[in-house]
C-alpha positions as CSV (number, residue, x, y, z in Angstrom):
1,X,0.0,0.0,0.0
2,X,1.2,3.4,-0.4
3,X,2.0,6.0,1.9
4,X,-0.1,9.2,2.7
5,X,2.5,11.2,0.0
6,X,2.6,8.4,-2.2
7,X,-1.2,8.1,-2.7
8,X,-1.1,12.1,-2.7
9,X,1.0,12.1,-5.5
10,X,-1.1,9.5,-7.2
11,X,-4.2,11.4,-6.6
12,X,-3.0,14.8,-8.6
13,X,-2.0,12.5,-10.9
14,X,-5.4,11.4,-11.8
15,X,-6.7,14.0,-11.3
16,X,-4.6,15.6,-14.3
17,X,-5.8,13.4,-17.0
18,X,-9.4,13.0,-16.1
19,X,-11.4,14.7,-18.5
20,X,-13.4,17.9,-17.6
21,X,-16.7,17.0,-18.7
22,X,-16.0,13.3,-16.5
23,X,-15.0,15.6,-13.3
24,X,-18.5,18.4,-14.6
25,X,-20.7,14.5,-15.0
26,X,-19.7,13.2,-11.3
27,X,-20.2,16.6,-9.8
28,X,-23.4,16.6,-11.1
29,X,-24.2,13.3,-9.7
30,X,-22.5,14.0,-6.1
31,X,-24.5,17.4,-5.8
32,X,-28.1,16.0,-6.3
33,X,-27.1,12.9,-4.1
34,X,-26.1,16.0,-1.4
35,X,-29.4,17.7,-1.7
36,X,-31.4,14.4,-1.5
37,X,-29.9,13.7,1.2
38,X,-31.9,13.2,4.6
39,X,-29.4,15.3,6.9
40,X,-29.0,18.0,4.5
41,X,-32.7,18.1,4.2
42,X,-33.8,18.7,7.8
43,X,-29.8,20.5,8.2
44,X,-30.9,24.1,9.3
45,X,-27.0,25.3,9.1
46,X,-24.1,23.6,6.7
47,X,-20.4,23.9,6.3
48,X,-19.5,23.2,3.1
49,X,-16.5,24.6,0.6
50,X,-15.8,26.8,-2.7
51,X,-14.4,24.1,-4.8
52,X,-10.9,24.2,-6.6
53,X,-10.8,23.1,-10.3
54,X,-9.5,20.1,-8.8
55,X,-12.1,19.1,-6.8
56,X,-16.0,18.2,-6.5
57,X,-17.6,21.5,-8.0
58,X,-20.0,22.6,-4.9
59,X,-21.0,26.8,-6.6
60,X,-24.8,24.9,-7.6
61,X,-24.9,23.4,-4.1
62,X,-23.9,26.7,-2.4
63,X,-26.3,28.5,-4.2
64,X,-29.0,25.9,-4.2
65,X,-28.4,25.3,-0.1
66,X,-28.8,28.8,0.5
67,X,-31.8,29.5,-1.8
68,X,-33.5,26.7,0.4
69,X,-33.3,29.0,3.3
70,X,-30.2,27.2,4.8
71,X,-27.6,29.1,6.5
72,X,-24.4,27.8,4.4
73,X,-20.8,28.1,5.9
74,X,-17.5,28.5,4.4
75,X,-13.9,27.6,5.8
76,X,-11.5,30.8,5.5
77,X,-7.8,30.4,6.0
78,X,-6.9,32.7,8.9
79,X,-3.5,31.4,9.5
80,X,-1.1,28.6,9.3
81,X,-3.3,26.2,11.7
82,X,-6.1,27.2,11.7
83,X,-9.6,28.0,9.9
84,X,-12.5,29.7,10.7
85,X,-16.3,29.7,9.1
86,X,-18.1,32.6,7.4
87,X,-21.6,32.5,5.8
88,X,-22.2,32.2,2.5
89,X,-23.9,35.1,0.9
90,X,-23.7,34.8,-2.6
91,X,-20.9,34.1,-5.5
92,X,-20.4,38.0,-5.3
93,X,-19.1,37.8,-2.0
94,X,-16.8,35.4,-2.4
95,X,-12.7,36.5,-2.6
96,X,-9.7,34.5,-3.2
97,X,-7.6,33.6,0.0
98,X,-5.0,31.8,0.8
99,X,-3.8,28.5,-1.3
100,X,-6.5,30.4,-4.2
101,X,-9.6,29.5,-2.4
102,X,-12.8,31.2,-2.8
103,X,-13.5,32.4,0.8
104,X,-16.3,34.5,2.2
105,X,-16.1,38.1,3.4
106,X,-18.2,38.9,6.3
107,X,-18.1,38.0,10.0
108,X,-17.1,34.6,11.6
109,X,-19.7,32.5,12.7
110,X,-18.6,31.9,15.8
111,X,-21.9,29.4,17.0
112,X,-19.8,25.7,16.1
113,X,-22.5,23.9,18.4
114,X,-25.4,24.9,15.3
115,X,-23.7,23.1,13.0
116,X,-25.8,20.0,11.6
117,X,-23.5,18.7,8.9
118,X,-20.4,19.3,7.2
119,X,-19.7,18.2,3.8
120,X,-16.2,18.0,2.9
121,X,-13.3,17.6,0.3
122,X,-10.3,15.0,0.4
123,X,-7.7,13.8,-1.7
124,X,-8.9,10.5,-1.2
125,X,-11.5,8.2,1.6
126,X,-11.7,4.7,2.2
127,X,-14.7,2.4,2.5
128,X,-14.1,2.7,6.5
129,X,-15.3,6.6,6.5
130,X,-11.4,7.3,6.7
131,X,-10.2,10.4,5.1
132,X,-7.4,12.2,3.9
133,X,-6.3,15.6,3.1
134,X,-3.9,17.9,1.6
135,X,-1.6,17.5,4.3
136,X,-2.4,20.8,6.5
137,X,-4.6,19.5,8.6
138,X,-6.8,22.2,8.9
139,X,-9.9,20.1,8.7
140,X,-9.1,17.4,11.3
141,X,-8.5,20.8,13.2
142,X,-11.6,21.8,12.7
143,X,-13.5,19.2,12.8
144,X,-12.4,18.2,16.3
145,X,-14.2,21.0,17.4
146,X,-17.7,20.5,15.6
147,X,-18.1,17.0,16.9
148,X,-21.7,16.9,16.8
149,X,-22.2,17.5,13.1
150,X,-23.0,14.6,10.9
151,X,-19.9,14.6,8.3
152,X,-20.1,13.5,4.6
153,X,-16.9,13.2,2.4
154,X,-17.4,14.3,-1.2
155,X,-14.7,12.5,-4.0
156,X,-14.7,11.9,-7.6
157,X,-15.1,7.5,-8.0
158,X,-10.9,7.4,-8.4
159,X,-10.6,9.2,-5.2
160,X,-12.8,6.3,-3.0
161,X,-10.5,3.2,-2.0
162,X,-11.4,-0.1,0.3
163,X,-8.4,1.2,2.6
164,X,-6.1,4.3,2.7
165,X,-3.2,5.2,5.4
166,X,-4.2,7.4,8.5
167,X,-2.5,8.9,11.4
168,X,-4.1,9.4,15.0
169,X,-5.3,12.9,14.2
170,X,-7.6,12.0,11.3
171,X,-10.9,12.8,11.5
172,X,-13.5,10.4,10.5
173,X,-16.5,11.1,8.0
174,X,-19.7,9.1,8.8
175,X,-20.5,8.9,5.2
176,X,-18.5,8.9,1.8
177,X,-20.0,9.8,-1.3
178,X,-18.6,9.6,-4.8
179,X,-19.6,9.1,-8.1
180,X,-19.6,6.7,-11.2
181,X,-19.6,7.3,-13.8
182,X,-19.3,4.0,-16.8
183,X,-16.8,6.4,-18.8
184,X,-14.6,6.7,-15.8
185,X,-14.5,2.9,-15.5
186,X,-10.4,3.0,-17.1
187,X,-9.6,5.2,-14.3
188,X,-11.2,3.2,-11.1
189,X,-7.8,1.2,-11.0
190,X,-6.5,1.4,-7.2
191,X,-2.9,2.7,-5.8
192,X,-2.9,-0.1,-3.7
């Protein structure tokens, strides 16, 4: 099996050559799964993310989320460690920040207990709920200190394996959800 910076490596790898309009397709299909979703539906508040070309495109959920009436949060670098949430108000009020994320102007939201559920991005999960990152850490961070929100990992299918490495500081997901796509099928080959 490979290591965490390995499977990294091999992630940005795949996700170069996977075509746009597969990466659009399985967006698509991840966002309606989102908003069908029973814990979204009764959610009254959401952290979610502004998407990097890289990853799960979430703008239609955002904007869908908040039209609902849902009050939709956004992480915001603030500093090497650490992140902190501001609501989403609109595409309009959204700036780029550090590592060329799309982050929120406005005030933080400072109530973590309202959180219902958090929907997040990886480089890769596991079948076991087991997730992990860009190597910061900033959402096992944060996470640790929403522990009663429901959290649902969000991934393109080559992104989803039956086991990847993890470290005591990992934060769990209690759901994974990811997409398939039956033009992806050449790419669903696993680093392991």
């Amino acid at each position: 099996m490979l290591d965490k910076k390995q499977l990294r490596q091999w992630i940005r790898e795949r996700k170069r050559i996977v075509d746009i309009s597969q990466k659009r397709k399985q967006s698509e299909i991840i966002a309606r799964e989102i908003l069908e979703h029973p814990k979204i539906r009764t959610a009254s508040t959401i952290l979610l993310y502004a998407a990097l070309p890289d990853e799960v495109e979430t703008q239609g959920l955002l904007d869908n989320l908040s039209k609902k009436g849902k009050t939709v949060l956004l992480p915001v670098v603030i500093n090497q460690e650490e992140l902190e949430l501001r609501q989403y108000k609109g595409p309009q009020d959204l700036r780029i920040g550090a590592y060329h994320i799309p982050e929120p102007a406005g005030v933080p939201f400072l109530n973590l207990n309202q959180i219902d559920v958090a929907v997040i991005p990886g480089m890769a999960f596991d079948d076991y709920g087991n997730r992990l990152g860009r190597g910061k850490g900033y959402y096992d961070r944060l996470l640790k200190r929403i522990p009663q929100c429901y959290k649902i990992g969000i991934c393109f299918d080559f992104q989803k394996f039956t086991h990847i490495p993890t470290g005591p500081y990992d934060i769990k997901m209690d759901e994974v959800i990811s997409a398939f796509t039956p033009t992806s099928e050449g790419l669903n080959e696993r680093a392991q």
